[in-house]
C-alpha positions in Angstrom: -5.7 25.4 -12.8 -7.4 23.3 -10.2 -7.4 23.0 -6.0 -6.7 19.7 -5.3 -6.7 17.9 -1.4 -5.4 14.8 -1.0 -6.6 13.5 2.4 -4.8 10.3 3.9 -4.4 8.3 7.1 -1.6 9.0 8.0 1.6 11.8 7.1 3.9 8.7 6.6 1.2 7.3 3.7 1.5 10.8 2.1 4.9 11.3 2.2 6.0 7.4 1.1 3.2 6.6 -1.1 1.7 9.9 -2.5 4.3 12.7 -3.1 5.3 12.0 -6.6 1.5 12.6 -7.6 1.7 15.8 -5.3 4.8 16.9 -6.9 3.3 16.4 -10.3 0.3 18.3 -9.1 2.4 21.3 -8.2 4.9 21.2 -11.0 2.1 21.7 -13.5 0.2 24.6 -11.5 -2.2 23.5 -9.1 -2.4 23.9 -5.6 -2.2 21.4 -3.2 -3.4 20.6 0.3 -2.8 17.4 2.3 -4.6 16.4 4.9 -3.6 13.5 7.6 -3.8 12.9 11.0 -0.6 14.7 12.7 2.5 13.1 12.9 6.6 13.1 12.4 6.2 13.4 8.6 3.7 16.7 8.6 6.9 18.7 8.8 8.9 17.0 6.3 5.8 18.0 4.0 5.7 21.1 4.8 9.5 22.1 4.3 9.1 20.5 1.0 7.2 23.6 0.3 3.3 22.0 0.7 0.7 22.9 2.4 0.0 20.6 5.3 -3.3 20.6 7.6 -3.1 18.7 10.7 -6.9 16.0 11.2 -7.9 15.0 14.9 -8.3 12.1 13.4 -8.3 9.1 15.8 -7.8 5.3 13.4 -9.3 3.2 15.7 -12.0 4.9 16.8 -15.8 3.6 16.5 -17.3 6.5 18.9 -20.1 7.7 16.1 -20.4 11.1 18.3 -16.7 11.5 17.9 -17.0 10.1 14.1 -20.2 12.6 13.0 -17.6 15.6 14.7 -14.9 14.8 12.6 -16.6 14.5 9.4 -18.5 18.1 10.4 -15.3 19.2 11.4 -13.8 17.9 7.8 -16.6 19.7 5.6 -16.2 22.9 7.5 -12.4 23.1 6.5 -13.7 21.9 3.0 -15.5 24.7 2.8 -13.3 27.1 3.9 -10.6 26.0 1.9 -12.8 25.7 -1.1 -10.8 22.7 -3.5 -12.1 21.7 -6.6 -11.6 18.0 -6.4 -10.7 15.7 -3.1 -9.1 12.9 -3.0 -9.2 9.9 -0.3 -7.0 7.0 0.4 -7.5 4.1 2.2 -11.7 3.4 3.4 -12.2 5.6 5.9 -10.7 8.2 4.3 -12.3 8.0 1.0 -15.8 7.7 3.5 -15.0 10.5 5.4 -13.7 12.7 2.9 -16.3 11.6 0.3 -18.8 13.0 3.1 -17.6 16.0 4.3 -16.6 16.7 0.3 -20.5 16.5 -0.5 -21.8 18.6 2.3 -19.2 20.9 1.6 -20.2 21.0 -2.0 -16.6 20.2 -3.8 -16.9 19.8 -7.3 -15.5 16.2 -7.6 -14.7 13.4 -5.3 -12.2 10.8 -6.1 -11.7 7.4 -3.5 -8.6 5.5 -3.7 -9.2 2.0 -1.9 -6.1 0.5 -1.3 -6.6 -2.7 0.1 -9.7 -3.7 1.8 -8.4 -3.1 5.1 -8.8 -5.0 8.9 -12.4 -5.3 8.5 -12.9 -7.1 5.3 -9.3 -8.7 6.0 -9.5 -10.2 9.7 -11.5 -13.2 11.1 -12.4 -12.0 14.3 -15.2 -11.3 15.2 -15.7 -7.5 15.5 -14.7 -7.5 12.4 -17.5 -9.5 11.0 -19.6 -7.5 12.8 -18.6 -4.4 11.3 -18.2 -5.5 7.5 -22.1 -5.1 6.7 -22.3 -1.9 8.6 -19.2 -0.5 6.9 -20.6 -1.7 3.3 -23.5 0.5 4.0 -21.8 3.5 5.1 -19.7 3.4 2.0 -22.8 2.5 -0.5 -23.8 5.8 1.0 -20.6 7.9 0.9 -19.3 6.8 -2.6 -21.9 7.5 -4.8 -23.1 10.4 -6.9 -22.3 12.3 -9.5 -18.5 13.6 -10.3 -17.2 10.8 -7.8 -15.1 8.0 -8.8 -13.2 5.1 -6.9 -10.1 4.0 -7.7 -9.4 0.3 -7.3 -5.8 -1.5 -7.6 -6.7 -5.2 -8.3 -10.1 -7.1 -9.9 -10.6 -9.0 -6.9 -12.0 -5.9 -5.0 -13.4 -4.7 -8.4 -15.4 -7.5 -8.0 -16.1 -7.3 -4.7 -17.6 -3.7 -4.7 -19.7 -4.5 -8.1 -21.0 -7.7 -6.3 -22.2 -6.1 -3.3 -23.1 -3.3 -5.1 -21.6 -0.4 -3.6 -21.0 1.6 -6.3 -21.7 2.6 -9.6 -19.4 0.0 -11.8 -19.6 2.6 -14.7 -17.5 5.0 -11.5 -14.7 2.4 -10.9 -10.9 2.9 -12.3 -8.7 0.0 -11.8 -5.0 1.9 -11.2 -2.3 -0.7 -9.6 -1.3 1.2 -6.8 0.9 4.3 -6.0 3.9 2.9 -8.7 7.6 3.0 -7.6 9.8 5.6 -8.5 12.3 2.7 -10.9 15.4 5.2 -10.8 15.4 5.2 -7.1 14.7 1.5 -6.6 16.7 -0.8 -9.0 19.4 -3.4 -8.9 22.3 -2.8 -6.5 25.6 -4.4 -6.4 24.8 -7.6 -4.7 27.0 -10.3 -4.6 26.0 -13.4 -6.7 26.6 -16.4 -4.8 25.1 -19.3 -6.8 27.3 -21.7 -4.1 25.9 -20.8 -1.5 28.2 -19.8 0.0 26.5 -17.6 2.6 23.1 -17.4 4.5 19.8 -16.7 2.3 18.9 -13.4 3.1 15.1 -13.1 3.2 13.5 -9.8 4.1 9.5 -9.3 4.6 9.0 -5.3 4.8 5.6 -3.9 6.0 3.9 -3.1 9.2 4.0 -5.8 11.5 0.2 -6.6 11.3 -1.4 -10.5 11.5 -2.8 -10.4 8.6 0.3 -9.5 6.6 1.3 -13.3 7.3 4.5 -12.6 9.6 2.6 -15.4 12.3 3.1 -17.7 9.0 7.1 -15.9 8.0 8.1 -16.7 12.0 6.8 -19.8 11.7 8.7 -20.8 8.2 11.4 -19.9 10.1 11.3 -21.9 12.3 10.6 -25.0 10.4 14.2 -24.3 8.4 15.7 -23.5 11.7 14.6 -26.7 12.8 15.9 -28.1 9.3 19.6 -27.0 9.9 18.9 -24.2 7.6 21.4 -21.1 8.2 18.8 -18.8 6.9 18.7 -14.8 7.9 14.7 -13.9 8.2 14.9 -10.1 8.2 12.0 -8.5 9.5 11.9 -4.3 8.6 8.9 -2.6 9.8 6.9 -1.1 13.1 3.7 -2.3 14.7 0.7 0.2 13.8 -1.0 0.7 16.8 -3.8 2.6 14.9 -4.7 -1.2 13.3 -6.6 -3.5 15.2 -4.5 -6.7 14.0 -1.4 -4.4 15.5 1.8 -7.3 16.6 2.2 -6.5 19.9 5.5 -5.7 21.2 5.7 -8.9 23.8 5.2 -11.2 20.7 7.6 -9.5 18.7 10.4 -9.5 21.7 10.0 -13.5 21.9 10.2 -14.2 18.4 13.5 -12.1 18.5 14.8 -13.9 21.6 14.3 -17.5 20.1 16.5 -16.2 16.8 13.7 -16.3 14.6 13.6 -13.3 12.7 16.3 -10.1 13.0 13.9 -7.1 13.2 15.1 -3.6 11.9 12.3 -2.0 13.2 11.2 1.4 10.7 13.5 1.3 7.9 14.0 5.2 5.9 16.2 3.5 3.2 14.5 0.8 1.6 16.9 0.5 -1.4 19.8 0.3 0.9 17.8 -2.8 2.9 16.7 -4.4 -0.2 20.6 -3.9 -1.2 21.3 -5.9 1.9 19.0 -8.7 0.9 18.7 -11.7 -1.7 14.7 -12.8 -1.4 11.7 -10.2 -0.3 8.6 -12.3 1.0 4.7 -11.2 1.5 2.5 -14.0 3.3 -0.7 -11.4 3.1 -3.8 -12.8 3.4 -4.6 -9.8 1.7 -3.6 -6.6 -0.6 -4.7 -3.7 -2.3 -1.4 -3.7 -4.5 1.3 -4.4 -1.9 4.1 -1.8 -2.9 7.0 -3.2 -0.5 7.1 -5.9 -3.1 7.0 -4.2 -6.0 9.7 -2.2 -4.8 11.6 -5.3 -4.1 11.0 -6.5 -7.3 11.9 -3.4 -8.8 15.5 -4.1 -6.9 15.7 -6.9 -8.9 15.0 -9.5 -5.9 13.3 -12.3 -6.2 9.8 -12.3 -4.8 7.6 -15.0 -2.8 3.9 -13.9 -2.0 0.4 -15.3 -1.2 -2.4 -16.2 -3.6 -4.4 -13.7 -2.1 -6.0 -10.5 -3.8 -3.6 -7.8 -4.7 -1.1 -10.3 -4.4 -1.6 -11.6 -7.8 -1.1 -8.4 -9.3 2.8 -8.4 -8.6 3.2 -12.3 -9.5 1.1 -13.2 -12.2 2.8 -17.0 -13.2 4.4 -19.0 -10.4 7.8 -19.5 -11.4 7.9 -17.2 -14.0 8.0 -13.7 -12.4 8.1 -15.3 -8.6 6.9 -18.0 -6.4 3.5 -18.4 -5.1 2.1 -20.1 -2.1 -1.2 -21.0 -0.4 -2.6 -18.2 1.9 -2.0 -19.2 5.7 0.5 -22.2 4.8 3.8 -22.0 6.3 4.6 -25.5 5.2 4.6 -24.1 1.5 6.1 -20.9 2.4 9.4 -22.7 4.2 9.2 -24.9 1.1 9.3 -22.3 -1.3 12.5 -20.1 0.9 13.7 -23.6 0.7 13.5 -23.7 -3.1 15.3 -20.2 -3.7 18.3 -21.6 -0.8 19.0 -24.5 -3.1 19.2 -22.6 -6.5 20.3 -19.3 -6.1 20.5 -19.1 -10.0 16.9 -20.0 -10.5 16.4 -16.6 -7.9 18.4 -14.9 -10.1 16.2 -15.3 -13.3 13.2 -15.1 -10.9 14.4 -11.1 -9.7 15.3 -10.1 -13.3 11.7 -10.9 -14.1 10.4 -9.0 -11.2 12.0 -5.9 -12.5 10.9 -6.1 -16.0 7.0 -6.4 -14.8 8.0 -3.7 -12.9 8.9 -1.4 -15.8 6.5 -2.4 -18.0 2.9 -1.8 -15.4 4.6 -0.4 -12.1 6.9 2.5 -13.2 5.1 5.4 -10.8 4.9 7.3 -13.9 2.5 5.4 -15.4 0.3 5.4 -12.1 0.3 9.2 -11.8 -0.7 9.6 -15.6 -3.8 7.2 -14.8 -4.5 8.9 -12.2 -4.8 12.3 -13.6 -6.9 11.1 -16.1 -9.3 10.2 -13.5 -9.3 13.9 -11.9 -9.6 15.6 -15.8 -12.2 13.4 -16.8 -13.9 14.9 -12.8 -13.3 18.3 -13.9 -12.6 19.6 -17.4 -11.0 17.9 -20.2 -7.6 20.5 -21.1 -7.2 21.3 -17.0 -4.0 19.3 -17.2 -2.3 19.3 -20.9 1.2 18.3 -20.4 1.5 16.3 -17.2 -1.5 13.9 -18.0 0.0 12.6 -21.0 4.1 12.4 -19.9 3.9 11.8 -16.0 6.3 12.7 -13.9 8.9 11.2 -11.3 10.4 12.9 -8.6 
């Protein structure tokens, strides 16, 4: 049996997005240590019977002093700790734990990119600065031997093998963290094909630019402005750890002028999707956006971006949801518009959803391909039973 460290931004990220594969870890004999910068979740861990190591780890930080001390700081608890395989999440992550990993000298390295993040995302112009400087640092962090990156759409598959920063014999293509699909299916909501009452449209995430939500306000707006009665639910914080953070004055007036009725952080996410008929994403871009596929896996209807990691979720416009242009309230208004006027054909559309759900997002499936990542690291029989079945928590 194996040490395993899984090493995230943040507790919430483990906790939401990563505890199935933890549990799965455990439940066949390994030991596992997370690792994330301290927050409310840390505890939660931890009195679910994990152990749970505090990083002063600081997101938005470029000081390369205060950088080269974490990473130092990283490999000494490495070695002390002595895993046989860590895994990262999200780029600096997967950089910094890639590094401190290899000067620790751990056995295998595994580096889940999920989504390309602010600086291969954003416009402005720090972040175009930082883009070449960033591919270099991971060219030199994600190579070697027993490392492998995992990858959750082809658009950044071909992105790293165009720009050559790894390996394309190292990549795994693995759609994101899965959903558990017994904890998020169809509630009992009301079918209304009348329309009788307001559409209730709901865009979950954090409340980041580049999630769109400048383009989901504005939609709004444009149906308000229509004489549409239309409920635009935003459910999420601002991450103050992300550059493209919403700030809180923005957020207030968009409340104040009735476009959008924010929930703020939402624990039940089954009970909000429950509470709502449509669930949009206007990303400009994705790793593998899960608020959606757990949407879809609720059986609700889904409108998203042509963008990468996007198309993973809707693969046919109009088939298994609606697609729009990237940036383009216009179409997005037109498309909320489209799903108001025919609640029937939003039906069909959610019922869809859920079967692509089943079929390539059941969390199952993800852990299993994941797993087969860290045997083929390590030894081929390290993990007989859970490898091949999966578990869900």
């Amino acid at each position: 049996m194996s040490k395993i460290v899984l090493f995230a931004n943040t507790d919430w990220y483990l906790y939401n997005f990563r505890l199935s594969l933890a549990r799965a870890l455990r439940d066949a004999g390994h030991e596992v240590v997370l690792l994330s910068p301290p927050g409310e979740y840390g505890a939660k861990l931890i009195s679910l019977g994990f152990q749970w190591i505090p990083v002063p780890m600081n997101r938005r930080s470029l000081n390369p002093v205060r950088e080269l001390a974490l990473v130092m700081w990283l490999a000494r608890l490495l070695r002390k700790q002595k895993p046989d395989l860590v895994h990262g999440f999200t780029i600096k992550c997967a950089v910094y734990g890639s590094l401190s990993a290899r000067l620790a000298g751990v056995r295998a390295r595994v580096n889940a990119i999920a989504g390309m993040g602010y600086v291969f995302s954003s416009r402005d112009m720090k972040a175009c600065v930082l883009r070449p400087i960033v591919r270099g640092i991971m060219r030199l962090a994600l190579r070697g031997r027993s490392s492998a990156v995992i990858l959750q759409n082809p658009d950044d598959h071909s992105m790293f093998r165009d720009a050559n920063i790894v390996d394309e014999r190292a990549i795994r293509l693995i759609k994101g963290s899965g959903v558990n699909v017994e904890r998020f299916k169809p509630g009992e909501r009301q079918s209304n094909p009348q329309n009788q009452t307001p559409l209730r449209v709901v865009l979950a995430g954090r409340l980041l630019w580049d999630k769109g939500i400048a383009e989901y306000v504005e939609a709004s707006r444009q149906l308000r402005r229509a004489g549409r009665k239309i409920r635009f639910i935003l459910a999420g914080a601002p991450d103050p750890g992300n550059p493209a953070s919403i700030d809180e004055a923005t957020l207030q007036s968009w409340i104040n002028e009735g476009l959008v009725e924010w929930r703020g952080h939402v624990s039940d996410m089954p009970g909000l999707y429950a509470d709502c008929d449509v669930a949009v994403l206007p990303s400009y871009r994705e790793g593998l956006p899960k608020s959606m596929i757990e949407a879809a896996a609720c059986e609700l209807p889904l409108v998203i971006t042509d963008a990468p990691g996007c198309r993973e979720v809707v693969a046919v416009n109009g088939q298994d949801g609606l697609v729009v242009p990237v940036r383009d309230s216009v179409a997005l208004a037109n498309a909320i518009r489209l799903l108001d006027d025919d609640r029937a054909a939003a039906r069909r559309l959610g019922i869809a959803a859920r079967q692509k759900v089943l079929a390539e997002f059941d969390e199952r499936i993800v852990i299993s391909r994941t797993l087969d990542v860290y045997r083929e690291l390590l030894e081929p029989e390290w993990l007989p039973s859970v490898a091949k079945e999966g578990t869900a928590p």
